[in-house]
C-alpha positions in Angstrom: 11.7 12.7 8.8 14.8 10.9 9.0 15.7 7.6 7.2 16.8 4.9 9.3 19.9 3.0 7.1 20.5 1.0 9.7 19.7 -2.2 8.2 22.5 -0.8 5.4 25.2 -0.8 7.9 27.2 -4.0 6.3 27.0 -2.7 2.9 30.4 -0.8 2.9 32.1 -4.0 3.4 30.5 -5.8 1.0 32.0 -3.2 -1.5 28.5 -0.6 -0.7 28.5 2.5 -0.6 25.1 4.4 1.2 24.5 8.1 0.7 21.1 9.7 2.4 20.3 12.8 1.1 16.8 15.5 1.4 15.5 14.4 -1.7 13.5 17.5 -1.7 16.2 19.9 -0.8 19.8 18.2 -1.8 20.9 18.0 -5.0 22.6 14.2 -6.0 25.8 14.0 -8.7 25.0 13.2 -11.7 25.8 10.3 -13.2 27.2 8.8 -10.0 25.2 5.9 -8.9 25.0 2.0 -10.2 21.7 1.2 -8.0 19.0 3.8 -6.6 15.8 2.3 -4.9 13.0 4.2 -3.2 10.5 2.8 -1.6 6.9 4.6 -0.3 8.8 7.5 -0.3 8.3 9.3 -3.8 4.3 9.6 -3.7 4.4 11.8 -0.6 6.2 14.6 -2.0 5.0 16.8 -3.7 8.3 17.3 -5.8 8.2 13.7 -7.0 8.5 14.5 -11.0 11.7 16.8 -10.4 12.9 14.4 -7.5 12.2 11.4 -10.4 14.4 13.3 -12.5 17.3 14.0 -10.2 17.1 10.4 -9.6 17.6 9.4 -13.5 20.2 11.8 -13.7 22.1 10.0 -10.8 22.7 6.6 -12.3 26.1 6.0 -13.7 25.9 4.7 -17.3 24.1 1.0 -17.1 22.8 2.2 -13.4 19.0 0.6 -12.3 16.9 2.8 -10.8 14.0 1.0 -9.1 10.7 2.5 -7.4 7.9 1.2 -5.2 5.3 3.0 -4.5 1.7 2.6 -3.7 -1.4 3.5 -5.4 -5.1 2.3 -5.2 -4.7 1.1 -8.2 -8.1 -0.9 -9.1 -8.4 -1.4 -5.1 -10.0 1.4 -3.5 -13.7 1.2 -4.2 -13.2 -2.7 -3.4 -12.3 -2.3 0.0 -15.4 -3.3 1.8 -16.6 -2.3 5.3 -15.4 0.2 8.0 -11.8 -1.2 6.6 -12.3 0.5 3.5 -14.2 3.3 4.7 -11.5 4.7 6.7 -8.7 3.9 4.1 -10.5 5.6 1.8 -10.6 8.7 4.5 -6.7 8.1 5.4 -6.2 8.4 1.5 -7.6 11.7 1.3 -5.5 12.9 4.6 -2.5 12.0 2.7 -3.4 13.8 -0.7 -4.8 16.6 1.5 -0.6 17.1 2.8 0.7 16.6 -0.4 0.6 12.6 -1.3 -0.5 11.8 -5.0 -2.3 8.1 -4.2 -2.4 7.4 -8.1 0.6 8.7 -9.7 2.6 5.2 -9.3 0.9 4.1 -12.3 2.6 6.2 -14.5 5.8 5.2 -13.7 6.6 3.0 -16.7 5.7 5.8 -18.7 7.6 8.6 -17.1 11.1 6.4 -16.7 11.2 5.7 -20.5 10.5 9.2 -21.3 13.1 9.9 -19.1 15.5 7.9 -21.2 15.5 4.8 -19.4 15.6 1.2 -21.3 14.9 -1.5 -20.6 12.0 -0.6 -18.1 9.7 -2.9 -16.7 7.2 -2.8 -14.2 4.5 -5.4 -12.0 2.4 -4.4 -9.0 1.4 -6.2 -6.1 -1.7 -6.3 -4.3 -0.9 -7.6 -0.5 -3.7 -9.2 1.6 -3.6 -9.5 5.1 -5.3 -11.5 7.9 -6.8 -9.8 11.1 -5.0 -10.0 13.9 -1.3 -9.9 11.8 1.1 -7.4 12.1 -0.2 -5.8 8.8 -3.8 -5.8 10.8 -2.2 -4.3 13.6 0.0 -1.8 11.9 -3.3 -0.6 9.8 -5.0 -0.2 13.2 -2.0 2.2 14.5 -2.3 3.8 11.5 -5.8 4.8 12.4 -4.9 5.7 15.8 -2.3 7.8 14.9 -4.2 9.8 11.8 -7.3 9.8 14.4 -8.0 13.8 14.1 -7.3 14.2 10.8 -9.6 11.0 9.9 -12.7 12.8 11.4 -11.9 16.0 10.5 -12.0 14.7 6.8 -15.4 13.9 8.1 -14.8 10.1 9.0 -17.0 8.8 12.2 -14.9 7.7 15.3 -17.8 5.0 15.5 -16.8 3.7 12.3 -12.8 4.2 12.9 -13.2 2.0 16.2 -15.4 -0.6 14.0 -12.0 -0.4 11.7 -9.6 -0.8 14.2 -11.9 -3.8 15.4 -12.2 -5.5 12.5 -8.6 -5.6 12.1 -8.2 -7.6 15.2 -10.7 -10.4 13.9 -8.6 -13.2 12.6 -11.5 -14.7 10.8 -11.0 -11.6 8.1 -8.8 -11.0 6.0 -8.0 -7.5 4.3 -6.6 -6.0 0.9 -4.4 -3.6 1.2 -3.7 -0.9 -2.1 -1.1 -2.2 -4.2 2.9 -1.5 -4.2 3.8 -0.4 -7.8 7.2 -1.6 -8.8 9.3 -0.1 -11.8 12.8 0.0 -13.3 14.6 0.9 -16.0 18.4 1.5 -16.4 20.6 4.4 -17.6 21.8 3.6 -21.4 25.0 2.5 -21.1 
């Protein structure tokens, strides 16, 4: 899949620079970058440790490397309903290609012992009303994964009660938490 850096485009002149690279197949310089950021991107390969390293190895000397990924951290069994049925389902397709749904926890963890200081970390648990573009991207979501959802064994009854629910404005949803962590490259 292709990144779209389109939203990046002014960074050059404000002094920027934007490289995209196959994370899983390029190799970065080392020691080369000030600021590296992924986001969602790091739990769906299967490289992520080595990819995590590559990263470290990329920041120039007081560089911040900062990640954000989800994980059901403390959410999944609470996500009542058809909601959480089929999320929990949708979970499973992901780890099923590859995706690790809980290793975004262990991110404070892993940048120190790659030699990062100063790390930090916080997570974020969004909620979302029915009806919002959260609700409806959830709700494409489930269109989209349709197949693999029932093949996983999920009910096409209880994906269409999902997809339902999502448009009720009345409700309101909690969706598994973004992990955010940073750390910098000693100087």
């Amino acid at each position: 899949m292709d990144a779209d850096p389109r939203h990046l485009a002014d960074l050059p002149d404000r002094g920027g620079e934007v490289a995209q690279v196959d994370l899983a197949a390029d190799e970065l310089p080392e020691r080369a970058f000030d600021f590296v950021h992924t986001r969602f991107v790091l739990l769906h390969i299967a490289q992520r440790d080595n990819i995590l390293k590559q990263l470290a190895r990329a920041l120039a000397p007081g560089g911040l490397l900062m990640l954000e990924e989800g994980d059901v951290f403390g959410v999944l069994d609470e996500m009542p309903g058809a909601f959480g049925e089929i999320w929990r389902a949708f979970a499973r397709s992901t780890e099923v290609a590859g995706a690790n749904q809980r290793w975004a926890r262990d991110l404070p963890v892993q940048l120190e012992a790659l030699g990062l200081v100063g790390v930090e970390a916080d997570a974020h648990i969004p909620m979302f009303r029915g009806g919002s573009p959260s609700a409806r991207m959830w709700s494409l979501t489930w269109r989209q994964t349709h197949d693999k959802l029932v093949a996983l064994g999920a009910s096409p009854k209880v994906i269409a009660t999902a997809q339902a629910d999502l448009e009720d404005e009345q409700r309101w949803f909690c969706a598994p938490p973004t992990v955010r962590a940073w750390g910098r490259a000693p100087e």
